[in-house]
C-alpha positions in Angstrom: 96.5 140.9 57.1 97.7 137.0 57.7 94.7 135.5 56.2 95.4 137.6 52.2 98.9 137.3 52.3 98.2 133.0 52.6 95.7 133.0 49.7 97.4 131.9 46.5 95.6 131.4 42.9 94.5 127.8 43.6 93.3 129.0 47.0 94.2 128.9 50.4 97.6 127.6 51.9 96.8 126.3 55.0 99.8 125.7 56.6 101.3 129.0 56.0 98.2 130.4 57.6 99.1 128.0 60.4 102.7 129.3 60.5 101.6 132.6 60.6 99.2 132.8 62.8 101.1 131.2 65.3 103.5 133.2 64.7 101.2 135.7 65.4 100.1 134.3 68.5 103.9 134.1 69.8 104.4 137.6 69.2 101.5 138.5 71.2 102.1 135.9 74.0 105.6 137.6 74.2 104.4 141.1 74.6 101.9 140.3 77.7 104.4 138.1 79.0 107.3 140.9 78.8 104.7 143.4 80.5 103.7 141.0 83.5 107.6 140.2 84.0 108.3 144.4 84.7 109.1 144.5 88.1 108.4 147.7 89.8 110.3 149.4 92.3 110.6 147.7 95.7 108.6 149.6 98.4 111.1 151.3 101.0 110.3 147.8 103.4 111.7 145.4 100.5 114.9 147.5 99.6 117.0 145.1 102.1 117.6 141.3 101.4 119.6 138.2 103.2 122.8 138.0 101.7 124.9 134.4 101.9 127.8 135.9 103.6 125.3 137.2 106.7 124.5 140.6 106.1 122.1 142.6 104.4 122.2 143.2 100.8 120.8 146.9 99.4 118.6 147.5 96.3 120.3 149.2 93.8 118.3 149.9 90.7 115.8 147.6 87.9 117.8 146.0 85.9 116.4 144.0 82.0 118.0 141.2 80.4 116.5 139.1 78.0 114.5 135.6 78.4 113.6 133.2 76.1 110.1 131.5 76.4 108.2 129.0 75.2 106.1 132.1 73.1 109.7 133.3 72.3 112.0 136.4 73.7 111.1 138.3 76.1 112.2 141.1 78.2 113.0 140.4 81.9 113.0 143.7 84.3 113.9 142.6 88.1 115.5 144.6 91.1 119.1 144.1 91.9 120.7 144.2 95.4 124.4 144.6 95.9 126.0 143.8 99.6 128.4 146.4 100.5 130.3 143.6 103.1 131.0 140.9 100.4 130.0 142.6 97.0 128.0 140.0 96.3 125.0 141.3 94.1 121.7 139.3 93.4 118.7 139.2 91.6 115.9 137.3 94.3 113.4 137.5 91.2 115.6 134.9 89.0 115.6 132.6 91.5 111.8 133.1 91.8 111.6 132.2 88.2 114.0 129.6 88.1 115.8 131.7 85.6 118.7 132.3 87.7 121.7 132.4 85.5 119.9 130.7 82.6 118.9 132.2 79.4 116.3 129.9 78.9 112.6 129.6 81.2 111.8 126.5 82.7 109.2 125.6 80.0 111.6 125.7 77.4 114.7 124.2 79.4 112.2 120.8 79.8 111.5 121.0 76.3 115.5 120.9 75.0 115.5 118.1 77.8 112.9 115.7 76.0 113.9 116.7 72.6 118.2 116.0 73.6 116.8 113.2 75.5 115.1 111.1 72.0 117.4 112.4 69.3 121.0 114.0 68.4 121.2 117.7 69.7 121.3 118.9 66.1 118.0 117.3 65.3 116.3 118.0 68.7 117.6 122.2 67.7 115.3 121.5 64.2 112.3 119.9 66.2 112.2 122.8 68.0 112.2 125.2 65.3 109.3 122.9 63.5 107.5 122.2 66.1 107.6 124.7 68.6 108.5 127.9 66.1 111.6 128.7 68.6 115.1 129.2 67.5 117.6 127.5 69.7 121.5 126.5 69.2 122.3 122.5 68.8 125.0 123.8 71.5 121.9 125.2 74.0 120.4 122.0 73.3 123.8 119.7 74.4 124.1 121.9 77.3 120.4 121.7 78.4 119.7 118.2 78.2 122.9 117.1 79.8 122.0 119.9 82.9 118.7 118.3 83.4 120.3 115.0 82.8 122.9 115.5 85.7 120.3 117.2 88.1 118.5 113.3 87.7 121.5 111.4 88.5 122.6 113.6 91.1 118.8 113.1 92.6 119.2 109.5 92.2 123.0 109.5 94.0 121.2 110.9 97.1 118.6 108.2 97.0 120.8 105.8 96.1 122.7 106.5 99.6 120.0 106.8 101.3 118.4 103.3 100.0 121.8 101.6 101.3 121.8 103.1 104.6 118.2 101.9 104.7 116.6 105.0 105.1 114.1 105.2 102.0 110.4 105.0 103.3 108.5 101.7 102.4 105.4 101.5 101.3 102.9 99.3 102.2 101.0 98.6 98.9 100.1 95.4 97.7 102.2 91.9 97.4 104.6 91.3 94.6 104.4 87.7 93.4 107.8 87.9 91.3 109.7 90.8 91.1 112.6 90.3 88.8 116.2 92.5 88.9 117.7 92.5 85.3 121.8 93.5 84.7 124.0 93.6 81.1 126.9 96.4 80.2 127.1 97.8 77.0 129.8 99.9 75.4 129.3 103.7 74.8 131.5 105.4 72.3 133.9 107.5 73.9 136.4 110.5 73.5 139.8 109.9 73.4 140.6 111.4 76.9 138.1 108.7 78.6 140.0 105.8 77.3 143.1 106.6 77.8 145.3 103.8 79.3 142.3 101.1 79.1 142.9 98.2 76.6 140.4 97.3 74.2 138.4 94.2 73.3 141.8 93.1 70.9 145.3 92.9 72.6 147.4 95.1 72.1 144.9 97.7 70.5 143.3 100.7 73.0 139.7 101.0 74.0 137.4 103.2 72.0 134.7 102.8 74.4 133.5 103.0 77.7 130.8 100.2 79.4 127.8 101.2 80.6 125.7 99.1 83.3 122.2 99.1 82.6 119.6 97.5 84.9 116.2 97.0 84.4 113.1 96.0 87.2 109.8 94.5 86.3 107.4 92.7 88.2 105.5 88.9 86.5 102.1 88.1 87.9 100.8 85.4 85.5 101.5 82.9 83.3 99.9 81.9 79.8 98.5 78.0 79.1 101.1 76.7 78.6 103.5 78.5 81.6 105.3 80.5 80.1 106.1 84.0 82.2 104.1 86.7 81.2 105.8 89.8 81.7 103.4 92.7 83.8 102.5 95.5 81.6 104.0 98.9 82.0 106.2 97.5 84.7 109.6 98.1 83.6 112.0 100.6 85.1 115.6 101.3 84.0 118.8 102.8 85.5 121.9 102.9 84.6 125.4 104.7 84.1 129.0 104.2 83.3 130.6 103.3 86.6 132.4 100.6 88.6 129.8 97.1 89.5 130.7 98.2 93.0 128.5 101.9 92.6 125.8 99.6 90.1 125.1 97.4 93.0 123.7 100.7 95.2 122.0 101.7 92.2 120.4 98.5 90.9 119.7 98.1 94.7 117.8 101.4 94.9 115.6 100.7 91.8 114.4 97.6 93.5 113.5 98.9 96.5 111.8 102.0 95.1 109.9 99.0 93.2 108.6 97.0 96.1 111.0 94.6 96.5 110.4 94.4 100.8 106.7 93.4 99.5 108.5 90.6 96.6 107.3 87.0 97.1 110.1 86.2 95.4 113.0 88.0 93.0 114.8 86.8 90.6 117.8 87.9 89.2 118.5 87.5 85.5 121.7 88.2 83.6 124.7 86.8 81.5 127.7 85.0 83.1 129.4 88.0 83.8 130.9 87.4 87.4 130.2 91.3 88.3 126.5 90.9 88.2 126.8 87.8 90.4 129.2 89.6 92.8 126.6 91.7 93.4 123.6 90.3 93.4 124.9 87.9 96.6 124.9 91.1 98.8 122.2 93.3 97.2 119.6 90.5 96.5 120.3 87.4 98.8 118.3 84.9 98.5 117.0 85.6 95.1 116.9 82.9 92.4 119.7 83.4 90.2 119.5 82.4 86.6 122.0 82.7 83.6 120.5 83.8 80.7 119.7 80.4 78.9 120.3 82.1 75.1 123.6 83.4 76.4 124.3 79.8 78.0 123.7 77.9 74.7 126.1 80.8 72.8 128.8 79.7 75.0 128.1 76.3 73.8 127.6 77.2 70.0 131.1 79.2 70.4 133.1 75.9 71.7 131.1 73.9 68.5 132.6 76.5 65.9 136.2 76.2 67.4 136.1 72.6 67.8 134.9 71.7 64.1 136.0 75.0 62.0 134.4 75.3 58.9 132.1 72.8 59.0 128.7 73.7 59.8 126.8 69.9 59.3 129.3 68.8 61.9 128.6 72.3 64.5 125.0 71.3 64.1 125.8 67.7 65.0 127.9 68.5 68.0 125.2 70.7 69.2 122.0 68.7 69.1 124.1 65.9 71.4 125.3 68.5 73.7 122.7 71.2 73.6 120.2 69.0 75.7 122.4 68.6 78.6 122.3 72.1 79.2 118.5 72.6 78.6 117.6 69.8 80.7 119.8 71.4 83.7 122.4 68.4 83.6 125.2 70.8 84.0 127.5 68.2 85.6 127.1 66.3 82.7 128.3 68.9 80.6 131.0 69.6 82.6 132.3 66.2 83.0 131.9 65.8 79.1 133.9 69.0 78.1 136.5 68.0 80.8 136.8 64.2 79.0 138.2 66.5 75.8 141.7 66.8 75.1 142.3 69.0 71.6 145.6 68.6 70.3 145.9 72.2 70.4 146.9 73.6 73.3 145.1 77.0 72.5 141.5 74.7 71.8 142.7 73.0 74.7 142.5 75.9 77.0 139.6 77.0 75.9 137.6 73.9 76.5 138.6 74.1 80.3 137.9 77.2 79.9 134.2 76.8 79.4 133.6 73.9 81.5 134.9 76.4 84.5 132.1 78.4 83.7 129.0 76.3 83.4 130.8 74.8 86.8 130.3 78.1 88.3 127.3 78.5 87.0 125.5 75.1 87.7 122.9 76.1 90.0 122.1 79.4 87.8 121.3 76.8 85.3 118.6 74.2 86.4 116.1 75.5 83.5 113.6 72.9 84.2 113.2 74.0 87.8 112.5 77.4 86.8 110.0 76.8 84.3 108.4 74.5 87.0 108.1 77.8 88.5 107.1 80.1 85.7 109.8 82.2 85.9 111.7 83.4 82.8 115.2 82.1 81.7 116.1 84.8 79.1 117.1 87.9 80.1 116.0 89.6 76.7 114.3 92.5 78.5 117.6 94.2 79.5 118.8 93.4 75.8 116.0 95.5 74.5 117.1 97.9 77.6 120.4 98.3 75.7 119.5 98.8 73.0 116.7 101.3 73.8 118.2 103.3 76.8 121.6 103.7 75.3 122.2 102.3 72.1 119.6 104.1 70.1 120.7 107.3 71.2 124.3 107.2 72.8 126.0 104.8 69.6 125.1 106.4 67.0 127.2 107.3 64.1 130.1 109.8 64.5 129.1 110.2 68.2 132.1 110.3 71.1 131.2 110.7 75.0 132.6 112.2 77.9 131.8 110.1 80.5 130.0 113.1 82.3 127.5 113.7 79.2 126.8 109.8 78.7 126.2 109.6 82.3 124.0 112.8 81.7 122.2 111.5 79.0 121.5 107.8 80.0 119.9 109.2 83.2 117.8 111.4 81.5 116.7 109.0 79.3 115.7 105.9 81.5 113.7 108.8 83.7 111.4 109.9 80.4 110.8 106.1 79.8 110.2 105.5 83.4 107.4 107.7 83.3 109.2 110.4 86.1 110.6 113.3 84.0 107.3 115.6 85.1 107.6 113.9 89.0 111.2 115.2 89.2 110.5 118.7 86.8 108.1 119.0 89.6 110.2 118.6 92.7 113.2 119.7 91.2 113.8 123.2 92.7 112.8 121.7 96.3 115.4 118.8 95.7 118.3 121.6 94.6 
């Protein structure tokens, strides 16, 4: 009947022969899935179960509700117990399943996870319907992905404890010549309740957005001809949430130590001038290499040329190609003692001079760059850029989009675990870790 209803005067259309047929096979996958999920009557030995409050909970009667599958609804007929102490009922078979209190079955839940997880909730409800000939809300979508999401960073907050009270197991694989610990923030879009009472980037105006620490770990074996850092293939790992630096040290910390880094040569740890990552990295990381993003360095730099000579570019360039190579060459004091011999007339210009020879001071031994290329090691942190941008920026700041802080967090965990590579490590250990 499916193959002469497909045929059309200039011959066959395939993909409605596809569609239907598929269709087909869903309805038939749903029938012998319905029949094998008809529980029979419990035996007069299985009519008493364990209930939570201590006592014994009796069977009542089979009870159906309705399931949807990954070959589409189907109907679910379990046994139902009812303790006569607490009045507690329950159905042992949904746990079972892993269907307790959910409408959807696991196969489907991990597919709203991946498809929330890549695209906007109304797109990832289409995908579904294309691709996988199920009809799902965008709001069962939303809700999935942000569960799964929040089962992840709620995994991760119990190994994230238990990395800082030094009771993760170590592994004894091979020697890391350089592993390298990667930090930037970035702002996430937020509803109005999340910013409330935080000031914005402007004075005077409120914050729209909430910032979200990302950190990235990757490990650097090599080098090429001419010594430049050759970044190891498939190595990088993400995390990453909106929460104080304090909570991002534990985490960043628990990456690197899931990574190897009690087998690390040597680690290095990249970022901007932000003074959070460098609060952290003392007590997380000590005795790591510290380096100041070079790119981020020479912006400081490129910022104090456009307010010193507004509106005229020649004279920027000038000022830079004199100054630039001070802070290339790792000649920080230099710098320093230059932009301290500057006094603006402006008190504003003035201020913000000092202002930026306080920070290259600070940051004078995060900035020897010929020392770390003597050693190979990289000086720009543009892997967590790319991070941002990939982990939260290309899904969580997209147009018209506003956050709780819960779904962001949600969403950024689930995320970094599909590009680390773990979603089907933790979908497979994730009833044992509930």
């Amino acid at each position: 009947m499916i193959l002469p209803s497909c045929r059309q005067p200039g011959g066959l259309d395939l993909e409605a022969v596809e569609t239907a047929l598929r269709a087909a096979m869903h309805r038939a996958g749903a029938a012998a899935l319905s029949h094998l999920l008809q529980s029979p009557e419990p035996s007069p030995a299985q009519r008493r179960v364990a209930c939570p409050c201590g006592q014994q909970a009796q069977y009542r009667e089979l009870r159906s509700r309705r399931l949807l599958t990954m070959v589409g609804p189907v109907e679910l007929r379990r046994p139902y117990y009812l303790c006569a102490h607490c009045h507690h009922g329950q159905f042992p078979v949904d746990a079972q399943l892993d269907v307790e209190k959910r409408d959807l079955s696991p196969g489907v839940r991990r597919m709203l996870a991946l498809v929330g997880a890549h695209a906007p909730f109304d797109h990832g409800r289409q995908q579904m319907e294309t691709l996988a000939g199920l009809a799902v809300t965008t709001k069962a979508v939303e809700r999935t992905a942000e569960q799964v999401g929040a089962e992840i960073a709620a995994r991760e907050q119990r190994e994230i404890q238990r990395a800082w009270q030094l009771d993760l197991p170590l592994d004894d694989g091979d020697s890391i010549p350089i592993l390298y610990v990667e930090m930037d923030g970035t702002g996430v879009p937020a509803v109005a309740a999340e910013t409330q009472g935080r000031s914005g980037k402007q004075e005077g105006q409120p914050a729209h957005t909430r910032e979200a620490k990302l950190g990235c770990v990757f490990t650097q074996t090599n080098w090429d001809e001419h010594g430049y850092p050759i970044r190891d293939p498939d190595s990088t790992t993400y995390t990453g949430a909106i929460e104080t630096a304090e909570r991002f040290g534990r985490r960043i910390y628990r990456e690197a130590c899931r990574r190897g880094a009690h087998r690390a040569q040597k680690i290095v740890a990249l970022g901007d001038g932000a003074e959070w990552i460098w609060n952290l990295v003392d007590p997380a990381f000590p005795g790591a290499v510290q380096i100041v993003d070079l790119y981020h360095a020479r912006q400081h730099l490129w910022d104090l040329a456009r307010r010193l000579h507004p509106n005229h570019t020649v004279h920027q360039n000038q000022w830079m190609l004199r100054h630039q190579p001070k802070l290339d060459e790792g000649k920080i004091e230099a710098l320093v003692r230059f932009l301290r011999s500057l006094h603006p007339d402006s008190s504003e210009l003035a201020e913000a001079v000092q202002k930026e020879a306080a920070y290259f001071e600070r940051n004078a031994e995060r900035m020897r760059y010929p020392e770390f290329r003597r050693q190979h090691l990289f000086v720009g942190s543009g892997v967590i850029e790319a991070g941002c941008r990939t982990v939260v920026g290309s899904r969580l700041k997209q147009s018209g989009m506003f956050w709780t802080v819960a779904g962001a967090n949600a969403i950024i965990a689930l995320r970094a675990c599909c590009l680390n590579g773990a979603l089907e490590d933790h979908w497979a250990s994730r009833r044992a870790v509930a």
